[in-house]
C-alpha positions as CSV (number, residue, x, y, z in Angstrom):
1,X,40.6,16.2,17.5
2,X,38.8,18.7,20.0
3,X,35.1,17.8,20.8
4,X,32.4,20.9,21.6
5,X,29.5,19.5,23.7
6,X,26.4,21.5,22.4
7,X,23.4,20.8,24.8
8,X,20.7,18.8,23.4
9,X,17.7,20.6,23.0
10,X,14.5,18.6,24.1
11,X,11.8,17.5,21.9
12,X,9.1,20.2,21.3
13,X,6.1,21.4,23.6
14,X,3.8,21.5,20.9
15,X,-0.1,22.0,20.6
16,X,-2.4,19.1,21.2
17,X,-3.9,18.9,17.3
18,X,-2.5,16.8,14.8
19,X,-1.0,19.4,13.1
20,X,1.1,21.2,15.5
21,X,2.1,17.6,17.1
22,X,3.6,17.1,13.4
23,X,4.8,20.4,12.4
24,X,6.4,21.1,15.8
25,X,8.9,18.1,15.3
26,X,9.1,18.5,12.0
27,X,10.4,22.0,12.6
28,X,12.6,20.7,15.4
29,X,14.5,18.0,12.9
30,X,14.8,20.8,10.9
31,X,16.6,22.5,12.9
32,X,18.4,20.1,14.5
33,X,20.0,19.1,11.0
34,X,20.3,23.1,10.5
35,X,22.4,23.2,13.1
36,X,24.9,20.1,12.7
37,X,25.8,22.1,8.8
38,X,26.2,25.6,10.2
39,X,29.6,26.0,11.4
40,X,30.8,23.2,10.4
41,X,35.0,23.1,8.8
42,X,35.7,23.4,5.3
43,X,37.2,21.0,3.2
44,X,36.1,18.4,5.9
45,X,31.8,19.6,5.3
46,X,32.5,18.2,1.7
47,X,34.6,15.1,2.6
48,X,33.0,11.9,2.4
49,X,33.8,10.4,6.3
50,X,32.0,6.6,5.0
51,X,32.1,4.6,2.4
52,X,28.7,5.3,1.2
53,X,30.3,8.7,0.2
54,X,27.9,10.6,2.2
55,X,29.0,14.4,3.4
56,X,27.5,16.8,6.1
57,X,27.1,19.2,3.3
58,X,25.5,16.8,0.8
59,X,22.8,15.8,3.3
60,X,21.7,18.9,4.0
61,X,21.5,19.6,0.0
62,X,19.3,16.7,-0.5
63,X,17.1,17.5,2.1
64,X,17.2,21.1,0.7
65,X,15.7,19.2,-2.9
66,X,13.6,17.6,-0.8
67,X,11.9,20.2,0.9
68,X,11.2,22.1,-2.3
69,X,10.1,18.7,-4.6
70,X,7.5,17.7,-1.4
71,X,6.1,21.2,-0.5
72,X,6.7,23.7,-3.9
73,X,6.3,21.1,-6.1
74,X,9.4,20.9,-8.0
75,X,10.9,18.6,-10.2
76,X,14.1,16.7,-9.6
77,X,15.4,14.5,-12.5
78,X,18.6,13.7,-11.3
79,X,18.0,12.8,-7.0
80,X,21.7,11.4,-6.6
81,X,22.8,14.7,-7.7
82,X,21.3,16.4,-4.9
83,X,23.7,15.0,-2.2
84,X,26.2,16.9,-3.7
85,X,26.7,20.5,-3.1
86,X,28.4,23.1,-6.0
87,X,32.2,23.3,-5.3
88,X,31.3,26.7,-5.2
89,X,29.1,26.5,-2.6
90,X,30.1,28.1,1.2
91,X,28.2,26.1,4.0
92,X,26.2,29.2,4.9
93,X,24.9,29.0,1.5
94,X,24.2,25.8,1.8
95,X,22.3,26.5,4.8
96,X,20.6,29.8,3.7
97,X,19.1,27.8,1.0
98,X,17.7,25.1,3.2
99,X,16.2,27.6,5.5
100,X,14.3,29.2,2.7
101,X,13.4,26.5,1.2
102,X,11.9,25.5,4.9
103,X,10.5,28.7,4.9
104,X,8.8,28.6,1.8
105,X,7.4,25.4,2.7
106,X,6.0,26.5,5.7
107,X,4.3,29.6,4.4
108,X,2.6,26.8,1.8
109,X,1.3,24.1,5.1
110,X,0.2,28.0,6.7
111,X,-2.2,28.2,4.5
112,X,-3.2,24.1,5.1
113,X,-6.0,23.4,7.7
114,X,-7.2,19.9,6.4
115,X,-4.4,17.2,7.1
116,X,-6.5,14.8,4.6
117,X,-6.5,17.4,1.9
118,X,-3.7,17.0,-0.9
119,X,-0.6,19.9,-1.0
120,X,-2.0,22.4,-3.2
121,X,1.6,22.9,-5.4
122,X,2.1,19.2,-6.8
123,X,4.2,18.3,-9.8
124,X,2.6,18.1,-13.4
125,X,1.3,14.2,-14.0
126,X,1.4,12.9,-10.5
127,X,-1.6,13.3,-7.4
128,X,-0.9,15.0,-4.5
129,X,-0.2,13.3,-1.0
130,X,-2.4,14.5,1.4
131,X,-0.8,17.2,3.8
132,X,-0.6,14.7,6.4
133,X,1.7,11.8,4.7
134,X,3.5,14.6,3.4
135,X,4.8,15.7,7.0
136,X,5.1,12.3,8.0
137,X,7.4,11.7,5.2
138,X,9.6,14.9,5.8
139,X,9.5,13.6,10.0
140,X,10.9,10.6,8.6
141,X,13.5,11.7,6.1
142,X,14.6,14.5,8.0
143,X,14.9,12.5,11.3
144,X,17.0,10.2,9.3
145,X,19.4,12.3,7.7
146,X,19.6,14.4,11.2
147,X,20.9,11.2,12.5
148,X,23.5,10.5,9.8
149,X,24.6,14.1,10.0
150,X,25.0,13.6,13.9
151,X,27.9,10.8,13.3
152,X,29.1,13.0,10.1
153,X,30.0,16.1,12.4
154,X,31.1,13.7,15.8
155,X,33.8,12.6,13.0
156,X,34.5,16.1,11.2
157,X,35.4,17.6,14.5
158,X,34.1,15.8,17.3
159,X,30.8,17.8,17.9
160,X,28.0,16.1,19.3
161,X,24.7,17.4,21.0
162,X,22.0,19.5,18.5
């Protein structure tokens, strides 16, 4: 198997609030995990590497559901089935729906100046987090899934570096 070295991209210079401390490395995961997807081989994207049955392409589909139930406020009845992408799904539409989605979620935090505050989109029947545990959350489960999809691609094709 061939490896490609990408260079590793340092951890953000960010502002010194709260917020751009938390938005900076939450835009950096996202990327990160952006990048491991993008590019990567078909069938191999789709096939499960570890037992868990976790793919590349599936991670990056659940953090796509992710994005949009935390920040747009939308429902997700069935979260298992997120970490499966359509059959008919190309990884660059895979990742063009996980950039808008980030996109879209960043446009609603824009307009965000009180890390306190609740989201303003939440889901019918339930409270919204505060702006604040809501980036921590998507810190955390981005920064996880970034790190899965880091051993994913080493074994799809031997990639390593973000």
């Amino acid at each position: 198997m061939p490896t490609t070295t990408r260079r590793d991209t340092p951890p953000p210079r960010t502002g010194s609030s709260e917020s751009e401390v938390l938005r900076g490395f939450l835009d950096y995961l996202r990327s990160s995990i952006a990048a491991k997807v993008d590019g990567a081989p078909e069938p191999q994207v789709r096939t499960a590497e570890v037992r868990s049955g976790t793919t590349l392409l599936g991670l990056l589909n659940h953090l796509t559901y992710v994005e949009r139930s935390t920040f747009l406020g939308e429902e997700v009845t069935d979260w298992p089935a997120t970490s499966r992408a359509a059959p008919a799904d190309s990884v660059a539409d895979v990742v063009a729906r996980y950039r808008d989605a980030v996109a879209r979620a960043n446009t609603v935090l824009d307009g965000c100046t009180d890390l306190a505050g609740p989201l303003p989109v939440t889901r019918p029947g339930r409270s919204a987090p505060s702006i604040r545990w809501a980036l921590t959350h998507m810190i955390e489960e981005t920064g996880r899934h970034a790190g899965h999809a880091d051993i994913l691609r080493e074994l799809l094709d031997g990639t390593t570096g973000r």
